[in-house]
Structures are given as C-alpha cells and as structure tokens.
BAZA-80305 format. One record per residue: residue in three letters; chain; residue number from 0; x, y, z of N, C-alpha, C in turn. Coordinates in nm, 3 decimals, decimal comma, padded with zeros to 5 digits. Example, Ala and Ser with C-alpha at 12.3 -4.5 7.8 and 13.67 -1.06 7.14 Angstrom:
BEGIN
res/chain/n/n.X/n.Y/n.Z/ca.X/ca.Y/ca.Z/c.X/c.Y/c.Z
ALA/A/0/01,319/-00,569/00,780/01,230/-00,450/00,780/01,320/-00,330/00,780
SER/A/1/01,285/-00,225/00,708/01,367/-00,106/00,714/01,290/00,003/00,787
END
This chain:
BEGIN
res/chain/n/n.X/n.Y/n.Z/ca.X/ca.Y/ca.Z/c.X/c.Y/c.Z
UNK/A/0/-19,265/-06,719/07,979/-19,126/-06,755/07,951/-19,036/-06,633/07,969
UNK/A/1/-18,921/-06,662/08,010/-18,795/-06,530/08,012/-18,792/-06,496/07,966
UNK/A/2/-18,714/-06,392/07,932/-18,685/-06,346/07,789/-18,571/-06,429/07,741
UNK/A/3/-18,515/-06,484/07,815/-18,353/-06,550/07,750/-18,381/-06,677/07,812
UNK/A/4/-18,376/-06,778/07,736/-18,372/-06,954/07,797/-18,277/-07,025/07,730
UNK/A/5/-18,240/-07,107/07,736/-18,127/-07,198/07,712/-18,144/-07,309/07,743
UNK/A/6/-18,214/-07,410/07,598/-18,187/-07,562/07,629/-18,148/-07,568/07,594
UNK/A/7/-18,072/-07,665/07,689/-17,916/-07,742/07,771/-17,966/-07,856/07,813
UNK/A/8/-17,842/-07,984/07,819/-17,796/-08,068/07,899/-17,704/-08,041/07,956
UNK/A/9/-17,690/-08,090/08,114/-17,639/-08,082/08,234/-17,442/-08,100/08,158
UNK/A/10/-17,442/-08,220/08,090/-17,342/-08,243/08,079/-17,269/-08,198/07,912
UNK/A/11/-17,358/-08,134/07,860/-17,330/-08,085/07,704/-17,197/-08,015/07,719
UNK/A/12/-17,092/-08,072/07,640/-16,981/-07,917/07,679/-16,997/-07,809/07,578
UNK/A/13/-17,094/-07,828/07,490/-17,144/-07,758/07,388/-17,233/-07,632/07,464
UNK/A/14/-17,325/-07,690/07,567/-17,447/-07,600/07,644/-17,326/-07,518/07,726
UNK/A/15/-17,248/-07,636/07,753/-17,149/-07,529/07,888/-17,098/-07,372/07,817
UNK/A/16/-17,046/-07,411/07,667/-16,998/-07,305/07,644/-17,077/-07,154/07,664
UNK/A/17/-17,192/-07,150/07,630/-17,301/-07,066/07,639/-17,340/-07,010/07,785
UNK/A/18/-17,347/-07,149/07,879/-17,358/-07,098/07,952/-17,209/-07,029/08,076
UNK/A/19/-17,091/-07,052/07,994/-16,990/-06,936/08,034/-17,022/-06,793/07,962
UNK/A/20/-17,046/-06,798/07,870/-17,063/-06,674/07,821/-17,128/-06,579/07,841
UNK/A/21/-17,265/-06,674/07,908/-17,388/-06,546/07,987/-17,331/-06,552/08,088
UNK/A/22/-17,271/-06,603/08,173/-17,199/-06,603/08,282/-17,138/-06,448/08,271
UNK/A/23/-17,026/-06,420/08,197/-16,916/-06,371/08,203/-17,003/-06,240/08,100
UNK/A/24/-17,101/-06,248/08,070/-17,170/-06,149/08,031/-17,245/-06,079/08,138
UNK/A/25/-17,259/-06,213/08,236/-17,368/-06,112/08,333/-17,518/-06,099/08,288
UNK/A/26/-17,539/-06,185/08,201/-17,712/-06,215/08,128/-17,764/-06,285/08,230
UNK/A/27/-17,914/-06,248/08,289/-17,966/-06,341/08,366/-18,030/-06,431/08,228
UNK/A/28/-18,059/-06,503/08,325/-18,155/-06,601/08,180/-18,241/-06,741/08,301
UNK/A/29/-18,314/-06,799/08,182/-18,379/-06,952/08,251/-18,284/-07,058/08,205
UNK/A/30/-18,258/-07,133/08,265/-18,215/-07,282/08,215/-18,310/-07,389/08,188
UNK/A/31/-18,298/-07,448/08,095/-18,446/-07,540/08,075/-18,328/-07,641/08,013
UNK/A/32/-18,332/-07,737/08,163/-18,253/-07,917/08,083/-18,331/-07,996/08,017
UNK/A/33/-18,257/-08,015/07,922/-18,378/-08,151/07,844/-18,348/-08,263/07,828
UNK/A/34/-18,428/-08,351/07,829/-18,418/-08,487/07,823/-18,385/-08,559/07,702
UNK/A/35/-18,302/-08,566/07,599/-18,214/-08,584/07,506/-18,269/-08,700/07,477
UNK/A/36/-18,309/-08,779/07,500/-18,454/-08,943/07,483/-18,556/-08,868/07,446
UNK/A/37/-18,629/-08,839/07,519/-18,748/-08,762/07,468/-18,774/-08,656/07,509
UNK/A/38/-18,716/-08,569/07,359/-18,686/-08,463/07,358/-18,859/-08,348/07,335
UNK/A/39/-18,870/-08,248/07,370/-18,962/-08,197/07,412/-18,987/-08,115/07,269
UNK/A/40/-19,145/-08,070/07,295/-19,184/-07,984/07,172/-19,121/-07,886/07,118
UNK/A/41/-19,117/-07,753/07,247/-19,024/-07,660/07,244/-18,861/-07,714/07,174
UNK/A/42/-18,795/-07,792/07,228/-18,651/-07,825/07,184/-18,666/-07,832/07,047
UNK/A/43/-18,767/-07,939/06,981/-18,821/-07,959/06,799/-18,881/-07,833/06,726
UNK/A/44/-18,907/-07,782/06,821/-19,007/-07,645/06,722/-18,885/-07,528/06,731
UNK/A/45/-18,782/-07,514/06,832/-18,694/-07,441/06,840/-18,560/-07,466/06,726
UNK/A/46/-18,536/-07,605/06,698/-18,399/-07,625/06,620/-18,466/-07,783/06,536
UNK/A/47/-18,562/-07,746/06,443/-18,639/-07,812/06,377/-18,546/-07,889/06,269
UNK/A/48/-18,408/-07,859/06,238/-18,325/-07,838/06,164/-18,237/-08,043/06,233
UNK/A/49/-18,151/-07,968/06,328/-18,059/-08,066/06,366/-18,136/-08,130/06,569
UNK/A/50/-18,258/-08,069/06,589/-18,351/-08,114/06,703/-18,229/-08,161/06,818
UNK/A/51/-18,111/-08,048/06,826/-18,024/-08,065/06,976/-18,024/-07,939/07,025
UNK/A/52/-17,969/-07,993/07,138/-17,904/-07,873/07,197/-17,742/-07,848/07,180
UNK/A/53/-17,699/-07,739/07,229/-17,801/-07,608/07,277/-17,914/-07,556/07,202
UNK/A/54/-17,984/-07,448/07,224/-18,040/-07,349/07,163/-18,068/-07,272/07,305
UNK/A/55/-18,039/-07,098/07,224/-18,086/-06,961/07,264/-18,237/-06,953/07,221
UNK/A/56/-18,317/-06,910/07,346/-18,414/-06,863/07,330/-18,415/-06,641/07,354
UNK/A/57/-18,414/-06,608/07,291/-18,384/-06,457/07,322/-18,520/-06,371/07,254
UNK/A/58/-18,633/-06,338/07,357/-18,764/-06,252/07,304/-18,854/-06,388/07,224
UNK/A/59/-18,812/-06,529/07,271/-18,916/-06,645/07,206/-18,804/-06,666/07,055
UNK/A/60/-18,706/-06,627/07,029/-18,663/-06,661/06,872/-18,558/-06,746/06,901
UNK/A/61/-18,505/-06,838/06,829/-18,422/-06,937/06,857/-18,274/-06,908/06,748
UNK/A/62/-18,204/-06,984/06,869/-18,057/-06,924/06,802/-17,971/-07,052/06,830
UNK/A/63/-17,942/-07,099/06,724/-17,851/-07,268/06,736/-17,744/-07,322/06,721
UNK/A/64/-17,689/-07,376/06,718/-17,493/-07,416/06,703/-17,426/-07,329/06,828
UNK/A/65/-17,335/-07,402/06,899/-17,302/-07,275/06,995/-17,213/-07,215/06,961
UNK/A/66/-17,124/-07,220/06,866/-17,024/-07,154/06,836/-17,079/-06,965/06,809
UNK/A/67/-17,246/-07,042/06,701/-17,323/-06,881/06,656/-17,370/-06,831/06,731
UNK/A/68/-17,426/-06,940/06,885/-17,485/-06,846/06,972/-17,363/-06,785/07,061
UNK/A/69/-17,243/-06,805/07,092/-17,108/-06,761/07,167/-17,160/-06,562/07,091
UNK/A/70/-17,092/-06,603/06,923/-17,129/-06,434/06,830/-17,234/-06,383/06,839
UNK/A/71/-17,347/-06,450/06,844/-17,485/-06,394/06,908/-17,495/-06,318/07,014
UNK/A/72/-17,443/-06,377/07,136/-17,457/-06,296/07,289/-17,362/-06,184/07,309
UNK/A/73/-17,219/-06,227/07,243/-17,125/-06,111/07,213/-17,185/-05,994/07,143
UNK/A/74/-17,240/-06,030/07,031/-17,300/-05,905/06,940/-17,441/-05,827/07,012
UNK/A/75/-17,486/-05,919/07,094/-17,622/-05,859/07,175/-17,580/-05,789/07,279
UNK/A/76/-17,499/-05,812/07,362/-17,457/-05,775/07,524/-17,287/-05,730/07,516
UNK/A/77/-17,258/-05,604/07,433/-17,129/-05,576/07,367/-17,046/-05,515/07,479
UNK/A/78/-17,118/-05,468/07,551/-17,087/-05,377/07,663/-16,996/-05,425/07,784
UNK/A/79/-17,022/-05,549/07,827/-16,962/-05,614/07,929/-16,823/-05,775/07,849
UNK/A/80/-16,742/-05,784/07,884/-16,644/-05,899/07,911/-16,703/-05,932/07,703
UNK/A/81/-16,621/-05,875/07,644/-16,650/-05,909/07,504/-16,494/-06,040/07,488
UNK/A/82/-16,614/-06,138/07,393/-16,583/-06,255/07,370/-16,477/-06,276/07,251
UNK/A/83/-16,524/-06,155/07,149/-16,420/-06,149/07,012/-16,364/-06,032/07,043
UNK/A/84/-16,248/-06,013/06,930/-16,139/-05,907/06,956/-16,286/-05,833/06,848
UNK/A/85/-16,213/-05,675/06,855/-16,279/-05,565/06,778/-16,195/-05,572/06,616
UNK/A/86/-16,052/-05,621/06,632/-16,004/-05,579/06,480/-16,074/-05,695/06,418
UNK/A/87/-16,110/-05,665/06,300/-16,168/-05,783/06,236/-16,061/-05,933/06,168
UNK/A/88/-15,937/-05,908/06,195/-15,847/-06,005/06,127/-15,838/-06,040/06,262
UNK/A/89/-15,817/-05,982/06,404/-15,823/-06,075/06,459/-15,903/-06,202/06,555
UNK/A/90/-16,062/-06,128/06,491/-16,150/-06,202/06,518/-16,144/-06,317/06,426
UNK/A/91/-16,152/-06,318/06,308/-16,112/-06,378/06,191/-16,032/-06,497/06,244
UNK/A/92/-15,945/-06,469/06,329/-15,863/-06,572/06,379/-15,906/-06,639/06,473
UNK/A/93/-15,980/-06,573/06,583/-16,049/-06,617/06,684/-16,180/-06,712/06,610
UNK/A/94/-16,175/-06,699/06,518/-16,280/-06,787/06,460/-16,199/-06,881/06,417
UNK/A/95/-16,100/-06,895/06,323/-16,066/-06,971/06,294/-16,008/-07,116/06,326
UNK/A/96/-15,986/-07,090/06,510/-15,937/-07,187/06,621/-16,079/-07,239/06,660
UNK/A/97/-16,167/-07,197/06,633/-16,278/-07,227/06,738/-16,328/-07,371/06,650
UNK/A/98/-16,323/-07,312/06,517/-16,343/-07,402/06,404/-16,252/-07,509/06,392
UNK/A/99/-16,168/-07,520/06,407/-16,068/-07,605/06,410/-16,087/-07,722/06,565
UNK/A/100/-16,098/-07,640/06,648/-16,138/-07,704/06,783/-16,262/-07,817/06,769
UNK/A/101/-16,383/-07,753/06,696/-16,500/-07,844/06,692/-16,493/-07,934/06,547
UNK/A/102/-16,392/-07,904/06,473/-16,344/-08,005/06,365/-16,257/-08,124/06,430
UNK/A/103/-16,129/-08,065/06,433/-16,003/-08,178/06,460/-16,048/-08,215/06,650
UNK/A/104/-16,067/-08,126/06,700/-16,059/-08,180/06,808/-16,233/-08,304/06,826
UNK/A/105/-16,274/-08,291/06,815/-16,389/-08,352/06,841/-16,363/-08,449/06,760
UNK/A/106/-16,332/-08,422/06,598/-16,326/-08,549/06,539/-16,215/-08,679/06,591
UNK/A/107/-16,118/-08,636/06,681/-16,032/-08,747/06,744/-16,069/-08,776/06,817
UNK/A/108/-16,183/-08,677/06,878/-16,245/-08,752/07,059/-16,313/-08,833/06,986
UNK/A/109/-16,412/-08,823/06,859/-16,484/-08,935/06,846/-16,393/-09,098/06,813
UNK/A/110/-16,333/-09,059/06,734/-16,245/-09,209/06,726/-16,205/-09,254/06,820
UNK/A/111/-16,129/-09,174/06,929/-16,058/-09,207/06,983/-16,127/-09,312/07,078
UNK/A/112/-16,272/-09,267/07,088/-16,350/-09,344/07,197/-16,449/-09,459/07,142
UNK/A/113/-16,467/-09,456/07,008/-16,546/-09,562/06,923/-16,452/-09,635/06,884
UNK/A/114/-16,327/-09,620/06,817/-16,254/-09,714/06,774/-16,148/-09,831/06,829
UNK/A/115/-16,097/-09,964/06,778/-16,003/-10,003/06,830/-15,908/-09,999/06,759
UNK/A/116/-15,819/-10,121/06,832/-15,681/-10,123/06,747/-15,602/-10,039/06,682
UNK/A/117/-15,562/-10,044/06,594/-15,502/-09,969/06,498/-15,573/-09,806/06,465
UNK/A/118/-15,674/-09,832/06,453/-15,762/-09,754/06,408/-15,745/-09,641/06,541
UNK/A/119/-15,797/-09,663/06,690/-15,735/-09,591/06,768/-15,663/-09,588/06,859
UNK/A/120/-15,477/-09,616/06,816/-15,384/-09,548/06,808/-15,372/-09,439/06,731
UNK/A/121/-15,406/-09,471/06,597/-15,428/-09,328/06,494/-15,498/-09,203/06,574
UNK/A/122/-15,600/-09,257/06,613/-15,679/-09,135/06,666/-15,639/-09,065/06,796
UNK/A/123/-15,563/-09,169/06,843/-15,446/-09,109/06,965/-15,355/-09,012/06,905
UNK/A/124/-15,280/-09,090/06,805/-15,171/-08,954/06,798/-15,239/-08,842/06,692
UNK/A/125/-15,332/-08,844/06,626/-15,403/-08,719/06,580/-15,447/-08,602/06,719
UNK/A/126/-15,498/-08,655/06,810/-15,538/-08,582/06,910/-15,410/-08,538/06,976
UNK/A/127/-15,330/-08,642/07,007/-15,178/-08,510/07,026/-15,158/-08,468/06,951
UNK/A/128/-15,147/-08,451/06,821/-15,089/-08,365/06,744/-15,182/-08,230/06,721
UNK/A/129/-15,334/-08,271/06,720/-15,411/-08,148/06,743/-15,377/-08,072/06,857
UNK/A/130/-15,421/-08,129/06,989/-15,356/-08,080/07,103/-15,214/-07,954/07,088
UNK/A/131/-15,078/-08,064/07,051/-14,999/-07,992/07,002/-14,978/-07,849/06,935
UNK/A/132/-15,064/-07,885/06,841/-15,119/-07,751/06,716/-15,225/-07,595/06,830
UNK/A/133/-15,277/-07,698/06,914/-15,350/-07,570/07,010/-15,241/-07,537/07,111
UNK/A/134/-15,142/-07,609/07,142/-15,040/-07,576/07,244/-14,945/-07,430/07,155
UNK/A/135/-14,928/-07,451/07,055/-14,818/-07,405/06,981/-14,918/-07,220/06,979
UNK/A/136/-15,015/-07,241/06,919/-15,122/-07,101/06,905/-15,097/-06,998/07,031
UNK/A/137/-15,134/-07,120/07,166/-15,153/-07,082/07,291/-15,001/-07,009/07,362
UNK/A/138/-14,919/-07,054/07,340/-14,758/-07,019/07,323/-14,769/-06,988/07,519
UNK/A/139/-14,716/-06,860/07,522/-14,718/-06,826/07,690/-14,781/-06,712/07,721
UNK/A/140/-14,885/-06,724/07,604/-15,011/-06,601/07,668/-15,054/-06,690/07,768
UNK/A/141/-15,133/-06,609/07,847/-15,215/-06,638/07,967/-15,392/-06,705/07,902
UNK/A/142/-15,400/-06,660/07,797/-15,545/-06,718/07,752/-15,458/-06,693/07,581
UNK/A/143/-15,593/-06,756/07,498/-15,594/-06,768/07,375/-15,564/-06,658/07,316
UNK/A/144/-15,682/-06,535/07,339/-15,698/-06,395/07,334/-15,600/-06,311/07,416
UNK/A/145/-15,451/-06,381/07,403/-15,386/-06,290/07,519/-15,401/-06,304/07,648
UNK/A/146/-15,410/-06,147/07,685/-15,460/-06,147/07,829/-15,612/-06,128/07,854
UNK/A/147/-15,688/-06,180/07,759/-15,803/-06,180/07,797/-15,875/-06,299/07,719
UNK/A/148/-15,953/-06,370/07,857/-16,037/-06,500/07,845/-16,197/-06,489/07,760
UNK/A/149/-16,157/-06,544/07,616/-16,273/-06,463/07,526/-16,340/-06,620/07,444
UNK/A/150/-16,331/-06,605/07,304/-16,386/-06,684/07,256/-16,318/-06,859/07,231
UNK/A/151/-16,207/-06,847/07,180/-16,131/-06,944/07,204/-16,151/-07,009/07,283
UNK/A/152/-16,093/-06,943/07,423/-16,111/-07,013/07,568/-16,223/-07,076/07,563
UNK/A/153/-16,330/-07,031/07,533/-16,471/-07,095/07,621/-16,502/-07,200/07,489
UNK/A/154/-16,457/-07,179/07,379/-16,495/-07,320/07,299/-16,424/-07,378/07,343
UNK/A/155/-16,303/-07,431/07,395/-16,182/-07,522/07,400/-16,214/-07,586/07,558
UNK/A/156/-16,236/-07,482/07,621/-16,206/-07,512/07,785/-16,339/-07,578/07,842
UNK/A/157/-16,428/-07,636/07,760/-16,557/-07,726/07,793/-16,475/-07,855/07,768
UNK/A/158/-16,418/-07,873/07,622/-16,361/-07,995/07,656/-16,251/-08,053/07,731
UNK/A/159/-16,163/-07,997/07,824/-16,129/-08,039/07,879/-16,125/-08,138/08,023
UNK/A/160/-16,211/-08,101/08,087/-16,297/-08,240/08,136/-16,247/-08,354/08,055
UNK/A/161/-16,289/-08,368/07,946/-16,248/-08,530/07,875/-16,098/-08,542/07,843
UNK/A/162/-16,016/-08,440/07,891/-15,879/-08,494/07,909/-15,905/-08,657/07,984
UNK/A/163/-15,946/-08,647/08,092/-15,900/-08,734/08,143/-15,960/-08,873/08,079
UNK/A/164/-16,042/-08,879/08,021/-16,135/-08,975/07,900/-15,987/-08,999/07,827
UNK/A/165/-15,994/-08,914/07,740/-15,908/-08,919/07,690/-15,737/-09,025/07,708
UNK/A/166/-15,736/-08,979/07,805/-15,601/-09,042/07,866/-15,667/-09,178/07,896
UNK/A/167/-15,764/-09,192/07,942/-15,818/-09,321/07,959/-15,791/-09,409/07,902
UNK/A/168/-15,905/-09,379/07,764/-15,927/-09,452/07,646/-15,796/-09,478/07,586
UNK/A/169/-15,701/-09,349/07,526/-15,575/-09,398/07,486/-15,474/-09,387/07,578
UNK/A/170/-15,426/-09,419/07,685/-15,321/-09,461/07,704/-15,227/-09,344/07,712
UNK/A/171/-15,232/-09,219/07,773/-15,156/-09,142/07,743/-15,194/-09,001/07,802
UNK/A/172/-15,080/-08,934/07,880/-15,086/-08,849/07,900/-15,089/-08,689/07,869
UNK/A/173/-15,202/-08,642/07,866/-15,245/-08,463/07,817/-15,098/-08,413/07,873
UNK/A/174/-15,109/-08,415/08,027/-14,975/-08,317/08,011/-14,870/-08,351/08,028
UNK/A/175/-14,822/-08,427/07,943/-14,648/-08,496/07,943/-14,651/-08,425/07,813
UNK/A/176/-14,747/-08,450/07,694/-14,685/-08,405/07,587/-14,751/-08,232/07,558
UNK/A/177/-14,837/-08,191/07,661/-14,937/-08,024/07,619/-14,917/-07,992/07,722
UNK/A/178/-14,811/-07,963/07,841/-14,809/-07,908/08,000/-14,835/-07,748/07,979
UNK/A/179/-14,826/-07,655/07,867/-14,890/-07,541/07,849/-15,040/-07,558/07,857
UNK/A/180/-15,127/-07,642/07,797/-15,268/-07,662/07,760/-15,331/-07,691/07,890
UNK/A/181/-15,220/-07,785/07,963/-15,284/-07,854/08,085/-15,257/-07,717/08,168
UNK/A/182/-15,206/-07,651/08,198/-15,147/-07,507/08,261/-15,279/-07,402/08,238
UNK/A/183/-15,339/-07,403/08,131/-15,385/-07,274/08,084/-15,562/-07,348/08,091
UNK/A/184/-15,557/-07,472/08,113/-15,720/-07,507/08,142/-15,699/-07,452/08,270
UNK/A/185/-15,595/-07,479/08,404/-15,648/-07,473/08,536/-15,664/-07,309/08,546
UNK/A/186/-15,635/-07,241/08,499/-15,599/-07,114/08,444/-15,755/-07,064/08,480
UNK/A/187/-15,805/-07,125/08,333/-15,980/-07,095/08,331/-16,031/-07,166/08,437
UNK/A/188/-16,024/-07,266/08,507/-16,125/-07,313/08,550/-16,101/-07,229/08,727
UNK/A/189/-15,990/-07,112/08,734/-16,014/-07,047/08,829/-16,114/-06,942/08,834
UNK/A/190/-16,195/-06,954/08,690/-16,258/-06,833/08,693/-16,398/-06,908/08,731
UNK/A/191/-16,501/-06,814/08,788/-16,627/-06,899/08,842/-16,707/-06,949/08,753
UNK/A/192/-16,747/-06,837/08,628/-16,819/-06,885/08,533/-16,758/-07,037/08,453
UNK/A/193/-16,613/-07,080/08,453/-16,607/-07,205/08,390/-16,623/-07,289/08,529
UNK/A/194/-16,573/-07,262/08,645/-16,578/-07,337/08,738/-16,736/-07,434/08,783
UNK/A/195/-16,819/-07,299/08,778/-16,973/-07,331/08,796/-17,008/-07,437/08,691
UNK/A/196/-16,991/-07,404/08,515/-17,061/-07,469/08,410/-16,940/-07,617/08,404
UNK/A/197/-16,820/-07,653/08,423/-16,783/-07,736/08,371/-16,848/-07,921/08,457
UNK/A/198/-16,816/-07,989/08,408/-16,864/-08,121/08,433/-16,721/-08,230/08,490
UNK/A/199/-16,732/-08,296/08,626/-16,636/-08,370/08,644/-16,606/-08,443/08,602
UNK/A/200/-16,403/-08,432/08,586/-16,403/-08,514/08,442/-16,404/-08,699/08,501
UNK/A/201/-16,419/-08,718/08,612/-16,507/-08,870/08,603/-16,596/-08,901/08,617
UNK/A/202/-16,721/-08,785/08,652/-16,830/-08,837/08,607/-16,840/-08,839/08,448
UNK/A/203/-16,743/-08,708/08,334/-16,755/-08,742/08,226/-16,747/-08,885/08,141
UNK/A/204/-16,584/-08,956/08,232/-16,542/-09,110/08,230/-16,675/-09,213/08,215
UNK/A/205/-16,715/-09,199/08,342/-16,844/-09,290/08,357/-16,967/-09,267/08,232
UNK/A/206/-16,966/-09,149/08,198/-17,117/-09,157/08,096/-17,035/-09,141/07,945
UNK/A/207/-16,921/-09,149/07,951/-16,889/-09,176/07,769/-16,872/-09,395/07,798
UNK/A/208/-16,834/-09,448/07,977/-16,816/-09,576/07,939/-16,967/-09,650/07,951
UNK/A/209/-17,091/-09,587/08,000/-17,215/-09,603/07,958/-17,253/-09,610/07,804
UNK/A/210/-17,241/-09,495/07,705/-17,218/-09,491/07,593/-17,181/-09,533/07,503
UNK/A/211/-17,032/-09,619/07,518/-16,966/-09,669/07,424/-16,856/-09,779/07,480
UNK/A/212/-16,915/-09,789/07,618/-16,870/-09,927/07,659/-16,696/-09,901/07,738
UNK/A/213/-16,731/-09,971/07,811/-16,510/-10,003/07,895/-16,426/-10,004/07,811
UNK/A/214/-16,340/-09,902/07,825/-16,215/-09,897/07,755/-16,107/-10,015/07,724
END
C-alpha cells in the first residue's frame, strides 16, 4: 500500500474536497474508489465509527471527516499552498465558515431535495438566505481567504456543482440572487486541482434524480 490512500467516491463532494487539497499540496497519493453498496473491509476497519467516506490513509493510520482531514494535510505538508491562515483568530474563522457550510448549507440541500410543498419552499428560501450569508462573508475578495484559495474555498466549492440541482429542484436561480458566489465558483474552478476533482453538475442532476426521484 502507499503511503497516502484515499477512499473516495467518484462523485463525493466531500472526497473532492481532499482530493483538492493534495492536489494543491502537491501530495502524490493512491486513490482507492469504493463501492458505497458493498462497502469493503479496509473502508470498515478504517472508519469503524460512521463506515464512509472519505478517509486518509497516511503510513496505514486512518484519518476521517473531511473537514479534519483538509487540517490534517495542512498540518502535515505546511510547506507548500497552506490551506489555513497562520494567525490563529483568523483560522478560527476559517473554521468557522467551513462549519457553517456543512451545517446550513447541506442541511437545505437535504430538504430542499427530499421535501415537498410547503416544506420545500422553506428549504428554498433557507438556502438563499444561507447562500446570501456566504455571499455577504465573500464580499469582493477574490477567494474566501482573500487573495488566497485555502480552506473555505475547497469546503464550499465541491458543492457547487449542485447549484444547478438546486435550481432544479427549487425553482430558482443561484445567480440572480448570489452573482458574487456564482462569480467566485468560476473563479476556482479555473484552477486545475478543482477543475480535475469537481463532478458535472448534470451528471450530479441525474444521480440525486436516481436517489430521490424527478423533481
């Protein structure tokens, strides 16, 4: 085995994040996709806990959630394209969006795409208003981190692909009401490492309407 492996799914925007980060670190590593049905020994003996992906394999030891493995590879490989700021308040902060991103934002993608009626419209305008709330942070820096594409970015900029889900499912356009957000994804996705890891956002369309059925 490598020294560095990474099970992943092809389409995880969770795996993607990780794998921008060794990207933009410049880590070689193995990719090992897994089959999320039947999921493999290694994947269970690695994250025995919550049995998904991602997980870091680094010297055979396992490292899980990607947000910890993003601080993991930063704190291992400090030298090249660092992911957090150095002052600690404003990493502090850089954490604090990332957290917010895999809270509010995910929790509206989930409604937004399980629920009907009433129920999601709500989850429509929560997701603009989250949206909103990341537009407002993002202001007219060039990335999250300023002028430099760090931790923020690479939690946030996997999900975008499901903009267009998004707009799908509810009825509504990302950039009529976030044209900064929609501005500052194409932003990243000029860079190779998101370009390479991200997923098209209609093949994303097609496997959330496999999932959870025609909008």
């Amino acid at each position: 085995m490598a020294d560095v492996v990474l099970l992943d799914f092809w389409a995880s925007p969770f795996g993607q994040r990780c794998r921008i980060a060794l990207a933009e670190k410049g880590v070689a590593y193995e990719y090992s996709e897994q089959n999320l049905e039947q999921k493999s020994e290694l994947l269970l003996r690695s994250n025995p806990v919550h049995k998904k992906i991602p997980v870091l394999l680094h010297g055979g030891r396992p490292v899980c959630e990607s947000l910890i493995i993003l601080s993991y590879i930063d704190e291992v490989w400090p030298e090249v394209a660092p992911l957090l700021p150095r002052d600690p308040y404003a990493r502090s902060q850089a954490r604090f969006w990332a957290d917010y991103i895999d809270n509010k934002i995910v929790d509206c993608q989930t409604r937004l795409l399980t629920m009907k009626g009433e129920a999601q419209e709500q989850a429509k305008k929560d997701m603009i208003g989250a949206l909103k709330t990341l537009e407002s942070e993002l202001g007219d820096k060039d990335y999250f981190g300023d002028e430099t594409f760090g931790f923020v970015d690479i939690t946030f900029v996997t999900l975008t692909p499901w903009f267009y889900t998004y707009e799908k499912y509810g009825d509504f356009s990302v950039e009529e009401h976030c044209p900064k957000i929609v501005a500052w994804a194409a932003r990243c996705r000029g860079r190779e490492s998101v370009a390479k890891a991200l997923t098209d956002p209609e093949k994303v369309y097609e496997i959330v309407q496999e999932e959870y059925g025609a909008n």
